[in-house]
N, C-alpha and C positions, 0 to 999 in steps of 0.2 A: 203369437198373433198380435197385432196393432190393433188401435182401434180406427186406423186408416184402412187395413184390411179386413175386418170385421164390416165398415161402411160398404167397402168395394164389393164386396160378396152377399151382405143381408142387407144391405138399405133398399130403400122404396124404387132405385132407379139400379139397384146394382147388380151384378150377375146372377145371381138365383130368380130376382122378377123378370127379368129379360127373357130367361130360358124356359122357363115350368110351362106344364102345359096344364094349366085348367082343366082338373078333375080326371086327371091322367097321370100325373108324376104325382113318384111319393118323396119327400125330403125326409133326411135325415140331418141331426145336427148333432154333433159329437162334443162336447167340450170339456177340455181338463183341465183345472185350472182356479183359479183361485176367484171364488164371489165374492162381491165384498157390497156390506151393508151400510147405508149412510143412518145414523141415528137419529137426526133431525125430521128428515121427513118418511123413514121407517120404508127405502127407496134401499131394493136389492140389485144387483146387477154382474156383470162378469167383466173380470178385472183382463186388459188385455195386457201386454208385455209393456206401452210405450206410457200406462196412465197412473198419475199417483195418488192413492186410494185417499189422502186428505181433500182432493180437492175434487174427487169425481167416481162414482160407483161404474164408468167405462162404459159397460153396451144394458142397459138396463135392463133386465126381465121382460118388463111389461111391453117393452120397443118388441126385445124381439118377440116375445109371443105374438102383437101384434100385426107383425109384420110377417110372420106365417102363417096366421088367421087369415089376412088380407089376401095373400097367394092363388086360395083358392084350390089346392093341393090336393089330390084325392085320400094322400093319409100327411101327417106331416107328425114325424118323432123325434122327442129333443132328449139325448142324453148329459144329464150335468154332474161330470165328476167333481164337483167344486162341495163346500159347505158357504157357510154364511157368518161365520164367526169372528169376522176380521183379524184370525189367527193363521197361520201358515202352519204345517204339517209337524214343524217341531218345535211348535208351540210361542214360537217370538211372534210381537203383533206388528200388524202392515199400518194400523193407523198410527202418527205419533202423539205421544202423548195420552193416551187410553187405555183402558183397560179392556178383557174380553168382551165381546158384545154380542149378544144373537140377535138378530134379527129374524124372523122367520117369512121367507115369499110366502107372498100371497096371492098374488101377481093372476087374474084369471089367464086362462093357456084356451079359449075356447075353436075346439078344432086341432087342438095339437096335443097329444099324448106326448105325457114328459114322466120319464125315469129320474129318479136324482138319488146323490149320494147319501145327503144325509135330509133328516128331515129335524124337524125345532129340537135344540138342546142340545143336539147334535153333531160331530165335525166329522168329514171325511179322513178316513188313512188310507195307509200306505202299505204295499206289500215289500219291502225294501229288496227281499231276497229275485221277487220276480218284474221289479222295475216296473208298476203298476201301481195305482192305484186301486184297494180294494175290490171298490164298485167294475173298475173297470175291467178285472182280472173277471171276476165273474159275468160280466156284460159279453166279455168275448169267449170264454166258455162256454157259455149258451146258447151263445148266436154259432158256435161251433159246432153242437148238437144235442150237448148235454140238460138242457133243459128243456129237450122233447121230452115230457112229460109220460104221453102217451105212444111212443113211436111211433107216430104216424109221420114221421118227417115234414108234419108243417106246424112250425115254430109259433104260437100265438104271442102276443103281446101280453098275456096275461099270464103264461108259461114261462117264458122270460123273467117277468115281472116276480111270479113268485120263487124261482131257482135263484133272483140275486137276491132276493130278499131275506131268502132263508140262509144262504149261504154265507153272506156279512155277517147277520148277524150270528152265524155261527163263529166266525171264526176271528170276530170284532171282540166277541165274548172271552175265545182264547188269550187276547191279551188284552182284557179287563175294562172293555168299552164297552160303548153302548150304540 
C-alpha cells in the first residue's frame, strides 16, 4: 500500500466516507505491515510501501482512529499486524542511524475496537513456515471458527480476542518471545 492509496481509501473525502452508511455499515481494517514510531514527538503510525520512516511515521494512528470515529459506523475494527519497534521482523532497523526504539500507541481509538500484534516491549512475528504473520495466522483461524468458544456459531470480538491472544502467546513462547 502507498500512502497515496491509504489517502484514497481512508481520508476524510476518500472511498470509505463516501460509501458507509451511518449506523449501518460495519468496517473493518486489516493491516500488515510495518508501524513505525517517531521518537520526537512519541507519534505512531503505519508505514506504507512509498514512505521513508526517517522523515515520516506515514498514515498516523491517531488520523486513522480518527477518521473512523468520525464515519459514524455502527461497529468499526481495526486489525494491526504491525509492532512499533522500528525493527523489521529480522531484526535490521528502518530508521537510519538508531538504535531499537519502542514507542508504545496510545493513540485513543474511541468507537473503534482494535486488535493488535504486539503490545509495549513487544515485536510482532512471523510464522515463516505458514507465510503469516503470527497474530494473523491466528486472527484467521478464528474468524474460521476456531475460537467459537462456546459453539454457538456467533464469533464475539472478545472470543476472538481471547483465542489470539492465548494462542501467540503460546506459540511466541515456543521460540523464546514474548
Amino acid at each position: 500500500a502507498t500512502l497515496a492509496g491509504f489517502n484514497k481509501l481512508l481520508g476524510s473525502n476518500g472511498w470509505l466516507a463516501r460509501n458507509i452508511k451511518p449506523g449501518k455499515s460495519d468496517v473493518v481494517v486489516y493491516f500488515s505491515g510495518h508501524g513505525i514510531p517517531d521518537p520526537a514527538s512519541l507519534q505512531t503510525g503505519l508505514l506504507p510501501f512509498d514512505v521513508d520512516p526517517n522523515y515520516s511515521v506515514g498514515l498516523p494512528l491517531k488520523e486513522l482512529y480518527g477518521t473512523l470515529s468520525s464515519l459514524k459506523a455502527r461497529t468499526a475494527t481495526v486489525f494491526l499486524d504491525a509492532c512499533f519497534t522500528g525493527e523489521t521482523r529480522d531484526k535490521s532497523l528502518l530508521l537510519a542511524d538508531s538504535r531499537n526504539i519502542m514507542v508504545v500507541p496510545h493513540e485513543e481509538a474511541k468507537g473503534v475496537v482494535v486488535l493488535s500484534a504486539a503490545a509495549a516491549g513487544q515485536t510482532s512475528g512471523a510464522l515463516k513456515d505458514k507465510e503469516h504473520g503470527l497474530f494473523t495466522y491466528y486472527v484467521l483461524k478464528g474468524l474460521g471458527g476456531e475460537a467459537d468458544s462456546n459453539s454457538d456459531r456467533k464469533l464475539t470480538i472478545s472470543e476472538l480476542s481471547t483465542y489470539v491472544r492465548n494462542n501467540v502467546k503460546e506459540q511466541a513462547a515456543l521460540t523464546g518471545r514474548e
